[in-house]
N, CA, C and O atoms as a GROMACS GRO file, in nm:
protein
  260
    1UNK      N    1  -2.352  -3.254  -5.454
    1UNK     CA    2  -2.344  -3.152  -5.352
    1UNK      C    3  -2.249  -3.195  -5.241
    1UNK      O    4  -2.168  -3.113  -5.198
    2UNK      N    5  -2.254  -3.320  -5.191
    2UNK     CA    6  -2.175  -3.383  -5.120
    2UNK      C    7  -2.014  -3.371  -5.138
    2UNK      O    8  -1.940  -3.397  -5.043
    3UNK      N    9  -1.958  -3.326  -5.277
    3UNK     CA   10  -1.840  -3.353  -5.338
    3UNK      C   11  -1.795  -3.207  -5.301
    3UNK      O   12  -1.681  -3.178  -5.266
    4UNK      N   13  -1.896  -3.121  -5.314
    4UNK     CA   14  -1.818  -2.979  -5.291
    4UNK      C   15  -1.838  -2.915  -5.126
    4UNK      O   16  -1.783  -2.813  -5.084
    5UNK      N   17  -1.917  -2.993  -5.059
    5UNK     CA   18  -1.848  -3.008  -4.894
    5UNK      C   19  -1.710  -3.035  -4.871
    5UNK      O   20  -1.628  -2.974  -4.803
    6UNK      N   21  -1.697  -3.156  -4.953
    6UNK     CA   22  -1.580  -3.266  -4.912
    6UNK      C   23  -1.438  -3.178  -4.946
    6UNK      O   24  -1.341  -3.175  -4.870
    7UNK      N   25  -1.448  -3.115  -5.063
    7UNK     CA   26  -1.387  -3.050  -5.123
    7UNK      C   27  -1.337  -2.919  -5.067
    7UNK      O   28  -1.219  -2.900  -5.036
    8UNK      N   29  -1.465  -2.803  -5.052
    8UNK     CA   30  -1.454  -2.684  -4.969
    8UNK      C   31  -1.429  -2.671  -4.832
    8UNK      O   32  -1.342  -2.588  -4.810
    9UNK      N   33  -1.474  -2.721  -4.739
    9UNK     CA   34  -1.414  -2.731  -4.608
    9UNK      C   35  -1.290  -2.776  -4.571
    9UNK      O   36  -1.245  -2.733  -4.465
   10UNK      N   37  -1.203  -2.880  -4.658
   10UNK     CA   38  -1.094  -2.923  -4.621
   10UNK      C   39  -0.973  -2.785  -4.656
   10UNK      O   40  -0.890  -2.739  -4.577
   11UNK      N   41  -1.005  -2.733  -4.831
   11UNK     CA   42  -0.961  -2.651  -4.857
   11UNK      C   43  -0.951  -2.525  -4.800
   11UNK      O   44  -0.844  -2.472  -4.772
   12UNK      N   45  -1.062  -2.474  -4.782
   12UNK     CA   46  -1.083  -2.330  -4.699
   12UNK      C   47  -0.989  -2.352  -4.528
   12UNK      O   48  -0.909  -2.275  -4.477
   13UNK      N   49  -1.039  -2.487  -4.476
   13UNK     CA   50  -0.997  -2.495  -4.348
   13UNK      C   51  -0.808  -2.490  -4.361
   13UNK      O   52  -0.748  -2.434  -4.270
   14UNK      N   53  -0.721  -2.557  -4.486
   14UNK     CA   54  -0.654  -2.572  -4.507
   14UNK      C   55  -0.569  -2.385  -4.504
   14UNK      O   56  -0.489  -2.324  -4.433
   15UNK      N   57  -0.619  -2.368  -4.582
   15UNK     CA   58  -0.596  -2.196  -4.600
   15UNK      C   59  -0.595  -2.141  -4.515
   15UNK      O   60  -0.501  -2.070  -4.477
   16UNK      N   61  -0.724  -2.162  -4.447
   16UNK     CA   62  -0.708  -2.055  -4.322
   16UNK      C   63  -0.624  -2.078  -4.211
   16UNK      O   64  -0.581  -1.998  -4.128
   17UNK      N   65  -0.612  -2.169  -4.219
   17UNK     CA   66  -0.468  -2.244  -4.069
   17UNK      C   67  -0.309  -2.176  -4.129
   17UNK      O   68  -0.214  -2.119  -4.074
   18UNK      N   69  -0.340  -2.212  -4.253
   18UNK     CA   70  -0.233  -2.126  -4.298
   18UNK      C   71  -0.149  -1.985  -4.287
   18UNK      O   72  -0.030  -1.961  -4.265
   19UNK      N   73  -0.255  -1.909  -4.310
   19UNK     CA   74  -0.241  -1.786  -4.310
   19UNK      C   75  -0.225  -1.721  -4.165
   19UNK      O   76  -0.154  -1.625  -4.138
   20UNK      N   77  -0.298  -1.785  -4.088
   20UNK     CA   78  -0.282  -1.830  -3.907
   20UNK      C   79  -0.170  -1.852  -3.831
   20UNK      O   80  -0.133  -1.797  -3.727
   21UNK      N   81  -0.092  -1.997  -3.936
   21UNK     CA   82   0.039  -2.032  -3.876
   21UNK      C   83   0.143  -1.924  -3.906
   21UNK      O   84   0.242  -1.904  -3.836
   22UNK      N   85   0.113  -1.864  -4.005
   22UNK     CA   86   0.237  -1.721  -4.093
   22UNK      C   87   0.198  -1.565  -4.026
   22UNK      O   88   0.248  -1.457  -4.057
   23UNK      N   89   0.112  -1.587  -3.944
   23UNK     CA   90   0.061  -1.444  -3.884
   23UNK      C   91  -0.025  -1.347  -3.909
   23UNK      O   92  -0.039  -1.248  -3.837
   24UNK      N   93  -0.100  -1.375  -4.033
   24UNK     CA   94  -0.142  -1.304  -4.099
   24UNK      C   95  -0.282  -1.352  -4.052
   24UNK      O   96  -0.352  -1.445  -4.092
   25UNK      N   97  -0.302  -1.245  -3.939
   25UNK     CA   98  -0.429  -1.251  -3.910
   25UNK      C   99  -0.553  -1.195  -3.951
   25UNK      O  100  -0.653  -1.266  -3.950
   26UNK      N  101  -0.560  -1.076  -3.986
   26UNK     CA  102  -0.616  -0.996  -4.055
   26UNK      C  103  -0.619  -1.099  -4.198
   26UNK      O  104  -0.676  -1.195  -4.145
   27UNK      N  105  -0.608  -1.121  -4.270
   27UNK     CA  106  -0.580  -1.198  -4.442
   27UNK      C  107  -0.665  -1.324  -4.368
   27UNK      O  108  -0.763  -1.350  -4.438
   28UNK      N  109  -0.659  -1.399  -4.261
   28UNK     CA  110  -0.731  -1.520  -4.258
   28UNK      C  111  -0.900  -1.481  -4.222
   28UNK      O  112  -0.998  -1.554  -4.237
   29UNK      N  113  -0.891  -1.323  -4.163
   29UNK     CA  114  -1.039  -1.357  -4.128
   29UNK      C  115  -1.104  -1.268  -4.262
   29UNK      O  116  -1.222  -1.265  -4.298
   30UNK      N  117  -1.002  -1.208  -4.315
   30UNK     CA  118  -1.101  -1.182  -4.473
   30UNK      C  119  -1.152  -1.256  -4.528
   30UNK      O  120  -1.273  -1.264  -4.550
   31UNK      N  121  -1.034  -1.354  -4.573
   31UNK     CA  122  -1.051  -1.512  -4.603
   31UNK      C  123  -1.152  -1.576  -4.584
   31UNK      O  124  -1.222  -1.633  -4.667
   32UNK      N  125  -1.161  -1.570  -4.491
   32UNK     CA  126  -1.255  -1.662  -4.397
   32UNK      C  127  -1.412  -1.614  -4.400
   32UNK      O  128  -1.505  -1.691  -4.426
   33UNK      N  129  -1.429  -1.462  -4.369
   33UNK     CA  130  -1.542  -1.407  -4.376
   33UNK      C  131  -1.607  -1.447  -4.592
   33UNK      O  132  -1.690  -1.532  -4.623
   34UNK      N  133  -1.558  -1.387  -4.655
   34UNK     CA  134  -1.586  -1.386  -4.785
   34UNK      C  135  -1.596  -1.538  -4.795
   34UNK      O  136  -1.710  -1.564  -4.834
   35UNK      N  137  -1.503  -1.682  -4.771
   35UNK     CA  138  -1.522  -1.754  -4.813
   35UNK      C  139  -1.672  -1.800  -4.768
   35UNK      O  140  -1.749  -1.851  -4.849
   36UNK      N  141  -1.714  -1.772  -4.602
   36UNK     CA  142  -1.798  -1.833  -4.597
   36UNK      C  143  -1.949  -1.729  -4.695
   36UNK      O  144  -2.061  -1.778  -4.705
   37UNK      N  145  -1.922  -1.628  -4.738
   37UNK     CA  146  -2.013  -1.520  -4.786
   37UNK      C  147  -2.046  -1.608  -4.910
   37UNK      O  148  -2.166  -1.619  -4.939
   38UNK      N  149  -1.969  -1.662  -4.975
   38UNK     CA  150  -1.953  -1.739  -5.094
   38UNK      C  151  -2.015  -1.800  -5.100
   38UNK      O  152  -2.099  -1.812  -5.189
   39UNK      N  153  -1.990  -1.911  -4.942
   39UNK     CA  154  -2.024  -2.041  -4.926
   39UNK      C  155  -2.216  -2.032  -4.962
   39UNK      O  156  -2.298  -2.092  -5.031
   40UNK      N  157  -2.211  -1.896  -4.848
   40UNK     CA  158  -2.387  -1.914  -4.836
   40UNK      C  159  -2.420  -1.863  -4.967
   40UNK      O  160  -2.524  -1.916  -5.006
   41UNK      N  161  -2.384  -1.801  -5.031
   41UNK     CA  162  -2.440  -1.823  -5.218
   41UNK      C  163  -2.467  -1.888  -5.286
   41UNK      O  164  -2.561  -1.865  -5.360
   42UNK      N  165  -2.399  -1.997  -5.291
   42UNK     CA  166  -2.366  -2.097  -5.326
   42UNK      C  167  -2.502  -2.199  -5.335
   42UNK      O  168  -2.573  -2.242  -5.426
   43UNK      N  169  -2.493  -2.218  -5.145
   43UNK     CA  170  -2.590  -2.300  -5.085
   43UNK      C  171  -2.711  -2.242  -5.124
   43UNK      O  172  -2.794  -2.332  -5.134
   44UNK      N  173  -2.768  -2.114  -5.156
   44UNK     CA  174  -2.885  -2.098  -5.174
   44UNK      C  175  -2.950  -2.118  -5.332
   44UNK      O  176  -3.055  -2.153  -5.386
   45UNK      N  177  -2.824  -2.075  -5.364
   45UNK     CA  178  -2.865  -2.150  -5.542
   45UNK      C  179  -2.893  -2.288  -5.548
   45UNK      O  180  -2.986  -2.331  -5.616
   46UNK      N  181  -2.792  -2.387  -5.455
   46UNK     CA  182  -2.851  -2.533  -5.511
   46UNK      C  183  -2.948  -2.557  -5.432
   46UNK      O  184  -3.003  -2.660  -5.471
   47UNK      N  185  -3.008  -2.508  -5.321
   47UNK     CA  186  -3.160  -2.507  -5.269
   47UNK      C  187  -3.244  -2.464  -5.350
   47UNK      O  188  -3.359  -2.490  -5.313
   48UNK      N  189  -3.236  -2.393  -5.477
   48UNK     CA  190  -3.322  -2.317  -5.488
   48UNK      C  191  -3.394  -2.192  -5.459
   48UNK      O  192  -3.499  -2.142  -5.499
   49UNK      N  193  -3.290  -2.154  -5.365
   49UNK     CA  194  -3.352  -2.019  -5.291
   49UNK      C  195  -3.250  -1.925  -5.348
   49UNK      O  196  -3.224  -1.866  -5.243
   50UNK      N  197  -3.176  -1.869  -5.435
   50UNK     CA  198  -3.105  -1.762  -5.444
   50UNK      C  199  -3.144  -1.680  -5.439
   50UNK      O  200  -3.257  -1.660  -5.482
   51UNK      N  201  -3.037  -1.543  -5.357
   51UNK     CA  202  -3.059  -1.406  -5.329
   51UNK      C  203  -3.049  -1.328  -5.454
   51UNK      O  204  -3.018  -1.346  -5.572
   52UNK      N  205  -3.088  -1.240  -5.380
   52UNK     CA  206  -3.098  -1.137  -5.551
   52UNK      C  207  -3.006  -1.100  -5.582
   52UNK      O  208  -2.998  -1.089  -5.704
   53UNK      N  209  -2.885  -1.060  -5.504
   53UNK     CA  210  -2.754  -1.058  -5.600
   53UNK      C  211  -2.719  -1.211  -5.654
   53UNK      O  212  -2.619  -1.221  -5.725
   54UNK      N  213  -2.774  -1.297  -5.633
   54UNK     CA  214  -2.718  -1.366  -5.721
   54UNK      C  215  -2.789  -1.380  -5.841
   54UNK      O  216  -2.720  -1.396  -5.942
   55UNK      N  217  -2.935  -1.378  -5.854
   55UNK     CA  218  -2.996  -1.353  -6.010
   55UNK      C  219  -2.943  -1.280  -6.077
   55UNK      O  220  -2.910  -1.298  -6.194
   56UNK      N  221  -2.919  -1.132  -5.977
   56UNK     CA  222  -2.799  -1.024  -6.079
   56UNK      C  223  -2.754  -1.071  -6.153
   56UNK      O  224  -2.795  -1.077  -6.269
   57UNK      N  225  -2.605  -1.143  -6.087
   57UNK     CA  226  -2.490  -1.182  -6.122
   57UNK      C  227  -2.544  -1.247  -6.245
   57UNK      O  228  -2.514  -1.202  -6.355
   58UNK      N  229  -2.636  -1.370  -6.231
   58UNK     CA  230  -2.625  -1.487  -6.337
   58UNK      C  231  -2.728  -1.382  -6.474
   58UNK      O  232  -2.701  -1.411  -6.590
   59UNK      N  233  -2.814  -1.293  -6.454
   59UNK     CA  234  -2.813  -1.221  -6.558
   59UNK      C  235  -2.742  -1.173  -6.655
   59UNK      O  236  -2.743  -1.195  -6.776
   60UNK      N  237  -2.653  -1.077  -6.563
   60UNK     CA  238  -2.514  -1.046  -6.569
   60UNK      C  239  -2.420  -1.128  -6.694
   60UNK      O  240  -2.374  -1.104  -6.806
   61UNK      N  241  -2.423  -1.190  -6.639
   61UNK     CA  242  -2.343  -1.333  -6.703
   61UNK      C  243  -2.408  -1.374  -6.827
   61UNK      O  244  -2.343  -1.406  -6.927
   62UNK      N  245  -2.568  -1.374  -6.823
   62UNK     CA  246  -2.645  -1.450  -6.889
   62UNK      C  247  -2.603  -1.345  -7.057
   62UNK      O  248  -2.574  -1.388  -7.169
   63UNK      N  249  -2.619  -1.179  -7.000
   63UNK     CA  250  -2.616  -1.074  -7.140
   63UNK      C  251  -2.486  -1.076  -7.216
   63UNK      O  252  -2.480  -1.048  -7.336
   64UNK      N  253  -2.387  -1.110  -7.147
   64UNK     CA  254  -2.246  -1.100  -7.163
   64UNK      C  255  -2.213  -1.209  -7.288
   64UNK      O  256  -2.151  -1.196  -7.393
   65UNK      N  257  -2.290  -1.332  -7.222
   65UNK     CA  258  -2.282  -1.415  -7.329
   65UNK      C  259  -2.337  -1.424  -7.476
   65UNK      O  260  -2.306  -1.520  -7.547
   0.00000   0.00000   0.00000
């Protein structure tokens, strides 16, 4: 879990300065909003607590296969 902190914050933070330094302000806080929307998905699955769109999803996923 530690690896995809280390990983996601440098990246996301990386991006979003980006899109910041080029003007595109609007594009960084989409960015930004969704990534962190992600983020908290994410986090609640490896707690153990996932939301119900995310059981969806992994249903979803689960029939497909």
């Amino acid at each position: 879990m530690l690896a995809f902190h280390v990983w996601f914050v440098p990246l996301i933070g990386f991006i979003a300065i980006r899109l910041l330094w080029k003007k595109h302000i609007k594009d960084a806080a989409v960015f930004f909003v969704l990534s962190l929307l992600g983020y908290g998905l994410w986090l609640g699955i490896v707690n153990h607590r996932p939301f119900i769109i995310t059981i969806f999803v992994a249903k979803i996923i689960e029939s497909i296969k």
